[in-house]
N, C-alpha and C positions, 0 to 999 in steps of 0.2 A: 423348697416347696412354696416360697414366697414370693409374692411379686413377681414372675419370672414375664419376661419379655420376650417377642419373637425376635427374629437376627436384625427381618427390615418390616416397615411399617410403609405402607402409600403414602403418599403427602395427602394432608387435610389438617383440620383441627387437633390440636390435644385432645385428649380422650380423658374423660373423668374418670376420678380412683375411686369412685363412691358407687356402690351398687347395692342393692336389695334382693337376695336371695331366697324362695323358700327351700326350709330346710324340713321336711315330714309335711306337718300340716300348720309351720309357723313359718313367719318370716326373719331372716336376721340379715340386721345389714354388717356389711363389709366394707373395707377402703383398705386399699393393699394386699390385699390376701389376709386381713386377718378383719375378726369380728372388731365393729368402733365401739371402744373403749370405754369407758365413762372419763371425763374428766374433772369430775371432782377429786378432790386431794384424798391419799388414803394411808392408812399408817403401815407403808410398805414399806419395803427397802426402796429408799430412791437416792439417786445422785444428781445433783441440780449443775447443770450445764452453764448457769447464769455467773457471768464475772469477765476476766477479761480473756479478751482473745485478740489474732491478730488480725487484721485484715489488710485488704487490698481492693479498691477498685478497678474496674478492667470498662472499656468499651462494648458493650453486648451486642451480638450480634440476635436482634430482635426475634427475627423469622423461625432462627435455630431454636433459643430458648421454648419459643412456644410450637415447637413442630412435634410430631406423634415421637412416645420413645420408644428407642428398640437397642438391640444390641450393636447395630450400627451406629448410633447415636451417640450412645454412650463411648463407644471406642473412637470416635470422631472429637467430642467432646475433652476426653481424656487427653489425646493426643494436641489438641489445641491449649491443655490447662498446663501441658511442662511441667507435668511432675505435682503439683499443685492440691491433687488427690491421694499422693501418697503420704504417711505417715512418719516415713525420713527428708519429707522434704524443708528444707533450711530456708525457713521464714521471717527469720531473725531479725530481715532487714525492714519487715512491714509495719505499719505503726501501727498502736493497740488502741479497744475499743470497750468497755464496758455492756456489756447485755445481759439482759435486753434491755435496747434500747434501739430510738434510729440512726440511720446512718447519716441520715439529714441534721447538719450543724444547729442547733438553737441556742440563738441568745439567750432565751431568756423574759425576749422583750416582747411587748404587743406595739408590733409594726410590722409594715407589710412584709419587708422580708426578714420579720422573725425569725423561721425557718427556710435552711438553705432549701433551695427546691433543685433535690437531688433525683432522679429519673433513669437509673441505668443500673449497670453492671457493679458488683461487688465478690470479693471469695473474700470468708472468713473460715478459721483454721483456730484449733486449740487439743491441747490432749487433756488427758482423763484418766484418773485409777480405778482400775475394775477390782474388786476383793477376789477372790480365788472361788468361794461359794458361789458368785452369780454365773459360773458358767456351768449350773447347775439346775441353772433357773431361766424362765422364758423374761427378755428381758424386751420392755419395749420403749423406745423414746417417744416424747408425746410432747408435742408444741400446741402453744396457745396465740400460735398467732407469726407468719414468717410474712412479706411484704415483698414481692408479688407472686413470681414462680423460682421453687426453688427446687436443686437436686442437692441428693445429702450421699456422701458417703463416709464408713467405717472402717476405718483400717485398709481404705484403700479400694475398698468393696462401694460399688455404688448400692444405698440402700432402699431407696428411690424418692418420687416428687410428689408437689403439691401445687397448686393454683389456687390461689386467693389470698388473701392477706386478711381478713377479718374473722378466719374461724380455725379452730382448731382440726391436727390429726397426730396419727399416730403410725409409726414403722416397725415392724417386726426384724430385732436388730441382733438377735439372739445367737445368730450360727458367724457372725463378724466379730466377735469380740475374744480378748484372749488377754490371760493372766497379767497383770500388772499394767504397764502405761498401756493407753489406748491413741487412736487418733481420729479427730470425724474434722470432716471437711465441707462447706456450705457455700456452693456456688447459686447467687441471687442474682434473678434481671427483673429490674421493675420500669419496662417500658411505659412511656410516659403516655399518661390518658390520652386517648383521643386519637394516640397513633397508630391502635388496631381498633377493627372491628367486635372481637373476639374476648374482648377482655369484660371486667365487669371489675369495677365502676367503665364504662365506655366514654363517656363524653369527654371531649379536651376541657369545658366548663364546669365541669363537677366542684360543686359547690363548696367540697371542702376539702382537705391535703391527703397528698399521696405521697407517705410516710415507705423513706425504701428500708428494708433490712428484716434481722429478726426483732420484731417490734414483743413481743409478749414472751411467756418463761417458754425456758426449753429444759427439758428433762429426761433421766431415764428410770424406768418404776421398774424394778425385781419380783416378779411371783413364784410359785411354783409351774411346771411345765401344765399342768394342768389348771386354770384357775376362773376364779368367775371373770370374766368382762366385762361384765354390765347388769344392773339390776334398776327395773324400770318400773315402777309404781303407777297405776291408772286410778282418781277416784271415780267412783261409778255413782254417788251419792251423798248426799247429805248424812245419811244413817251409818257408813261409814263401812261399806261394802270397797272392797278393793282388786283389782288383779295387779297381781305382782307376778313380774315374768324377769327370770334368770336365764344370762344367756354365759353358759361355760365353755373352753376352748381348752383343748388338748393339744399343746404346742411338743409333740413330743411323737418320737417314729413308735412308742408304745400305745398299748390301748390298757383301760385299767375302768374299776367300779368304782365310784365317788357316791360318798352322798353329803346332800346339802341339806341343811335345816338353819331355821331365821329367828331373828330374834326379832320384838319391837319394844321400842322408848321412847316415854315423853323426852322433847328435847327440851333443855335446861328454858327458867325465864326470868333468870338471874342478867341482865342485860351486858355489862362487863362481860359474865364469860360468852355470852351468846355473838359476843362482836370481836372478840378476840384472836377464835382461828377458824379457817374458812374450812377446817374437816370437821366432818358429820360426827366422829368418834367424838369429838373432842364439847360438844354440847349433849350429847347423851344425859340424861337425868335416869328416873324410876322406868323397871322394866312395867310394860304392857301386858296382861296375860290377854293370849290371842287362841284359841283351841286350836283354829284350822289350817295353822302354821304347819303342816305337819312334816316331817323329813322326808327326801325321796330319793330312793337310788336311780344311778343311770350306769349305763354302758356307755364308753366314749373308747372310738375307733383311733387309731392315728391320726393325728391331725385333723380329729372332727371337732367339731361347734354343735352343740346342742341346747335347746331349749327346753325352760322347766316352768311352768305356769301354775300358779297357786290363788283359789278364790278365795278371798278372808275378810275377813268382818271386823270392825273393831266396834266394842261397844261401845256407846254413849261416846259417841269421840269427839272431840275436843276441833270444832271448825278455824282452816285460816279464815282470816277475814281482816282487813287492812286496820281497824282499830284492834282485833286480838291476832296476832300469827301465829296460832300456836301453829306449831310443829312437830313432827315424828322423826326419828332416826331408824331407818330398815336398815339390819345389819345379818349379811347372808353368809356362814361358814360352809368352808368343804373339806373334807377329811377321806382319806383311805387308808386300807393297808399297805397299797403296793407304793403309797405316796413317801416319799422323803420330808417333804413340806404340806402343811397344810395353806389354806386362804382363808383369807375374810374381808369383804366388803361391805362397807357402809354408804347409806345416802338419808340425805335429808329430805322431807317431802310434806306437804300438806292435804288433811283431810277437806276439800271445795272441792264444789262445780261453779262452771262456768256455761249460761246461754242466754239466748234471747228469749226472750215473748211478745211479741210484735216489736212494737218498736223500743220496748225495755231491754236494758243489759241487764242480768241478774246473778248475782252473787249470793251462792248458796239458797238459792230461791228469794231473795230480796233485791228489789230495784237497787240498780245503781248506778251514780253519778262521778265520774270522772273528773278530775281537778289535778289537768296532766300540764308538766313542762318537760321540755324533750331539753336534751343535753347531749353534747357532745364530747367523748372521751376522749381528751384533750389535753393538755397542761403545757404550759409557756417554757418550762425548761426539761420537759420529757416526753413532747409530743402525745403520739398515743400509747406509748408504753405506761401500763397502768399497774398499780399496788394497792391493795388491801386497805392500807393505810386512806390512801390517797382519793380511792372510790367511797369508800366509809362516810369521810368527810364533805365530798359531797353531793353523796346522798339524803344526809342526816340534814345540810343546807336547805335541800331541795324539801326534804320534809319539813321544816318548819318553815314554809311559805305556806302550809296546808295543805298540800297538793296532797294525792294520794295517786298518783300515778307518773310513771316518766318513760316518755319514748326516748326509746337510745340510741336516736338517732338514723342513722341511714344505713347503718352496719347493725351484725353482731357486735354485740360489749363484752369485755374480758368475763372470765367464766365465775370469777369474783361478783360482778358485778351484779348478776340475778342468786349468787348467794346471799348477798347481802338487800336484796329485794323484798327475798323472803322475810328474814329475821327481821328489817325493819317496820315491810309493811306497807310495802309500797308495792303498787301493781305497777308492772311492765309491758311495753307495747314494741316486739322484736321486731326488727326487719333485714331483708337481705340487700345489699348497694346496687342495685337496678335504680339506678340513678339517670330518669328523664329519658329513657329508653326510645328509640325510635324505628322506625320498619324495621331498617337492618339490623338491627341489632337484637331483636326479636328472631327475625328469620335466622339467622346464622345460631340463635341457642336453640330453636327446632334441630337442629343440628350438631351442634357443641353438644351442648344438654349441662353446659357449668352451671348455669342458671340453678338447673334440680338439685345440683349438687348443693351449693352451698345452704338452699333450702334446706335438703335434709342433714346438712352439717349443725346449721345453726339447731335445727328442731332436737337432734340428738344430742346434742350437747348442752342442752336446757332441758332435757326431757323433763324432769321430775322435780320443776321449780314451780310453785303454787303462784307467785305473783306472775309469773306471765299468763297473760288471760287472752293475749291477743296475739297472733303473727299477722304479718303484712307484705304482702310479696313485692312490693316494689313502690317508687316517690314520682309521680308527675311525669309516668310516663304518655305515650302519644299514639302510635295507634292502636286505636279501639278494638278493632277485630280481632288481630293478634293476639292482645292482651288478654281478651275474655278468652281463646283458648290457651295463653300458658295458666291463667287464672283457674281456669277448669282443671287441668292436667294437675298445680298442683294440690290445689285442693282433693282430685282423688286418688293424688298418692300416699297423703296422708290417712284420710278416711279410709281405706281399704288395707293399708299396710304396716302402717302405726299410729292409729288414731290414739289420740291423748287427750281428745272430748274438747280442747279450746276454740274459740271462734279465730275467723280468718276475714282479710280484712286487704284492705289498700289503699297508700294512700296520692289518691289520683288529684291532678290539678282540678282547679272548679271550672276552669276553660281549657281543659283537654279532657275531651271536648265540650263538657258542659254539667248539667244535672242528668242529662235523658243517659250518661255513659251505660252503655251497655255489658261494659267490663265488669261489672258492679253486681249483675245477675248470682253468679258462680260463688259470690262471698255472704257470709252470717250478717255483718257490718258494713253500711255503705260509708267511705269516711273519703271526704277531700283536704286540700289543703286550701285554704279562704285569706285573697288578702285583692280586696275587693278596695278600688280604691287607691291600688300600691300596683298592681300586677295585670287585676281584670278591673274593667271598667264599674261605673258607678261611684258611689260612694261607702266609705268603710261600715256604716249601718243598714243605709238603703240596699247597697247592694250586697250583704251578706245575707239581709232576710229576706230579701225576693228568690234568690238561690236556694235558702234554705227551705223556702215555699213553694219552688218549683222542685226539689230534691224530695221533698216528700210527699210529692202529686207524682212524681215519679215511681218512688219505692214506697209505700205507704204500709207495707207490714216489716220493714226494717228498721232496726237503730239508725241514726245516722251521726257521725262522731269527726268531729272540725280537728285535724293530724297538725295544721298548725296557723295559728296568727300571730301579728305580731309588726314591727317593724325596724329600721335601724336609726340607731342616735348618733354618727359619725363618729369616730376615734375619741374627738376632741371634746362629744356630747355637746355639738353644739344644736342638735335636734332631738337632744332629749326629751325638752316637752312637748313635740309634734309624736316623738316615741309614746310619749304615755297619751296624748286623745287619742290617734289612732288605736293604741290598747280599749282605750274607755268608749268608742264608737264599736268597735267591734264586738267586744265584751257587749254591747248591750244587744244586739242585735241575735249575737247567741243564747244569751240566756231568754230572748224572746219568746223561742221554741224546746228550752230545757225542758229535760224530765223532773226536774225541782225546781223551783223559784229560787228566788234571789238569798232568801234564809234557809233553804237546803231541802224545804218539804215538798212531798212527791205534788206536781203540777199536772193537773189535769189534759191530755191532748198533749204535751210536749211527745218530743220525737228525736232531740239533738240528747244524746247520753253522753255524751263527756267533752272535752275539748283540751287542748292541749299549748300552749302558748312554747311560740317558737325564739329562741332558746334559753336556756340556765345561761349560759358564759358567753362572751365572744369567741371566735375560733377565725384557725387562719385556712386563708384559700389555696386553691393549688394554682392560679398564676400568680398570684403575688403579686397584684395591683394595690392587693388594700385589706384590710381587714374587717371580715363582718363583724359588724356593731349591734347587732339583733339583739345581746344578750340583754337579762334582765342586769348581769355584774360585768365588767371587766374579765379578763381574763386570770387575773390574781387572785378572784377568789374575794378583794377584800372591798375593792370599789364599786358600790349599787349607785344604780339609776333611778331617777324618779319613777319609773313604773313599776319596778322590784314592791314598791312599800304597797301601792296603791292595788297590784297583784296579788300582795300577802293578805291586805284587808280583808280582798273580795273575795278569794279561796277561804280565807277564813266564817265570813258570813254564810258561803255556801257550803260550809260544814257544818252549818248549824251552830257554830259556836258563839 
């Protein structure tokens, strides 16, 4: 009933797994043939796929990996893999690999070839114990993240694919699996930037590495055949009005009566436990008494998905807000008679809104100012495979520079990442790697349509994270026309299909084409990236606030928010103090037009709401010339630069403190 393919497909593009269905008079999305999942962690039966396995690199044949699939495909594919896909095949001789992690070698070190710059073809291979119960249960695997296009099969069975490497999905893996050892098989081609059109990141320059392998966990979660999928939380106010919408899937050739009913919880703010485990359960505090929670039966067909929508109020509730986070845990049971197994899911989520008022940002109906560093998900000896641990810490960094916000970069961040947002307190600025985009590459996703996708991956997959206030559909791309209709398109996909009330945003070069961008129209927030001086002409003061004087002669009932400044201090820092006046000429010329002065109180006529200083760390690139020096530290984490302290000060004073 799943995923099923036709025999042959025409040649053209991949076709995205990601769609939006109404189902009555609601929408649910789908990726595979099954409803997208939540990926927050749940207290399920899971089996963690992470450890070692064996692998093999193979020479990819580009064209094939990213051609439409079909049942020809795959029998062409198999036929070329020797066996490779099946479950007795004797692997013995392949060397082993630990994951997740990449397949690209790291030293360790910050130099330029740090990381091997691997670009191609890989099969990885491992088996698995299934308990006897789960084949009793809808089981489904769910990756946080595979690097670039991957097909997966079980037991032989191909179970199907995915394109992109920075966001999660999920396969309905249920009718493959059988008593005791199991075996899954992962054929990966991570053609190398720049050699298609079609891909996303596109450009051969893309400013930062292209990580091949299963980069993030890979897992399989156990429910019953019937169970929730997903539970999405909207605030609608201050007062603490909310819809909460349940989406349940009947993974089963039966049809049966369920009913659901929720609980709600302060989440704990006992700090220890609150940063300790990234499931929702697992911070619960005092229950909520909510009235209009109330239970509701449904009918569910064979293998239908249905939706269940509940309007609820919480009273006097308890606002996020970056100096307070509180937080709530929604926790949704389902129960029947004709059920063997019951469900329950949990999420964490916060009572705010998020808008403009002319050119203010407002948080919970209060002005607000932005004191963002953007950081890249990174690390010298695990690339971008990231841990709980490992984002914790530097996060907790980045907040005591004073920042109260952090762009994550040019990608989606592991799903940890905006957990840990919340709890700390920090607001986030998401975006998807449309990185520098140009005609073609535009015109061919009017067509692809990966682009939407990965939009609405990353959207779904954060849905119900209070510190994200901002999405960003793409970095310094080029043309204009184009942009303002993908800009359109996605803005009214979200607004029409799963609005989540945040503003939307982008962040364009300040000379592609200029302030007059008309891509800019279609978004809440007009935001460039400013390195005036370094990139665009002029000087790093002069010419930031003549821009930012003709940026709001331009937009004049918008916010306008600076996505990043900043410059580089070479390896060796031997331009570290040219790094920090370019900080200090810039910095002044922004806070010229802040919505606060210099000690953090609201300024009369400002119009710049926040800015963002470009990056927390150094990072490495994808040709391996050299290594970006932008960072405020080293890549270790332990070595700062003189504008690190001079940055901390000024965050500091514009926090009022």
């Amino acid at each position: 009933m799943r995923n099923r393919l036709p025999q042959q497909m025409p040649a053209g593009y991949l076709q995205p797994t990601f769609e939006i269905k109404q189902v009555k008079e609601h929408f649910i999305a789908f990726q595979s043939g099954i409803p997208v999942p939540t990926f927050e962690p749940q207290h399920r039966q899971t089996l963690s796929l992470n450890g070692v396995w064996r692998k093999q690199r193979f020479a990819a044949d580009h064209d094939q990996s990213l051609a439409p699939r079909s049942m020809k495909w795959i029998s062409e594919v198999e036929i070329e893999a020797e066996g490779r896909t099946a479950p007795q095949y004797d692997d013995s001789a392949w060397s082993t690999i630990e994951l997740p992690g990449p397949e690209n070698r790291m030293t360790g070190e910050e130099f330029p070839a740090g990381a091997e710059r691997y670009e191609d073809g890989v099969w990885y291979r491992r088996t698995f114990q299934v308990p006897l119960n789960w084949l009793e249960k809808a089981v489904t695997l769910k990756s946080l993240g595979i690097s670039y296009i991957c097909d997966i099969w079980i037991n032989g069975q191909w179970a199907g694919y995915h394109e992109g490497g920075f966001t999660p999905f999920a396969l309905d893996v249920t009718p493959m699996l059988c008593e005791g050892m199991n075996g899954v098989s992962i054929r990966i081609d991570n053609p190398p930037w720049g050699s298609r059109v079609d891909m996303i990141p596109a450009r051969v320059d893309t400013d930062f590495f292209n990580y091949t392998g299963v980069i993030q966990d890979l897992y399989l979660e156990a429910a019953s055949t019937i169970h929730i999928a997903r539970l999405d939380v909207v605030p609608q106010d201050e007062l603490g009005h909310l819809i909460v919408k349940g989406v349940v899937e009947n993974r089963a050739a039966t049809g049966a009566r369920v009913t659901l009913e929720g609980k709600l919880y302060e989440a704990t703010t006992v700090t220890d436990q609150l940063l300790a485990s990234p499931n929702a359960d697992d911070i619960r505090a005092s229950a909520v008494a909510i009235d209009d929670w109330d239970p509701r039966s449904i009918e569910l067909e064979p293998w239908q998905s249905r939706v269940v929508i509940w309007h609820l109020h919480v009273q006097q509730p308890k606002l996020w807000a970056m100096e307070h986070p509180h937080l709530y845990v929604a926790k949704l049971s389902l129960q029947g008679e004709q059920l063997e197994q019951h469900d329950q899911l949990a999420t964490q989520f916060g009572v705010r809104t998020i808008r403009t008022s002319g050119t203010q940002i407002e948080l919970n109906g209060q002005s607000l100012f932005l004191r963002g560093v953007a950081r890249h998900e990174e690390w010298p000896i695990f690339g971008r495979t990231a841990a709980w641990e490992r984002i914790k810490s530097d996060l907790i960094q980045i907040q005591q520079l004073h920042a109260n916000m952090v762009r994550t970069a040019h990608y989606p961040n592991h799903i940890h990442t905006y957990l840990l947002t919340d709890r700390l307190g920090l607001a986030a600025m998401s975006e998807i790697p449309l990185w520098q985009f140009e005609t073609i590459h535009y015109e061919v996703q009017e067509q692809k349509r990966l682009a939407d996708q990965m939009w609405r991956e990353m959207i779904y997959s954060q849905y119900n994270r209070p510190s994200v206030l901002i999405w960003s559909t793409q970095n310094e791309s080029k043309d204009v026309k184009l942009r303002k209709l993908y800009n359109e398109r996605l803005v009214s996909d979200v607004r029409t299909k799963y609005a989540d009330g945040r503003l939307i945003t982008q962040s364009a070069a300040a000379d592609q084409p200029g302030a007059h961008d008309e891509s800019m129209k279609p978004l809440d927030v007009a935001a460039w990236t400013m390195y005036f001086g370094i990139f665009h002409g002029g000087t790093a003061y002069e010419g930031t606030k003549q821009f930012l004087e003709k940026a709001h002669s331009m937009w004049p009932d918008k916010p306008i928010l600076n996505t990043e400044y900043g410059y580089w201090s070479r390896v060796d820092d031997s331009d570290a103090e040219k790094q920090a006046q370019m900080y200090r000429d810039t910095l002044q010329a922004l806070l010229a037009y802040a919505t606060v002065n210099d000690v953090g109180e609201p300024q009369t006529g400002g119009y710049v709401a926040g800015i963002d200083y470009w990056p927390m760390y150094n990072w490495y690139v994808n040709h391996s010339q050299w290594v970006q020096t932008m960072g405020l530290y080293h890549m270790d984490r332990l070595r700062e630069k003189p504008v690190k302290s001079l940055l901390q000060q000024d965050y500091r004073r514009l926090a009022g403190r």
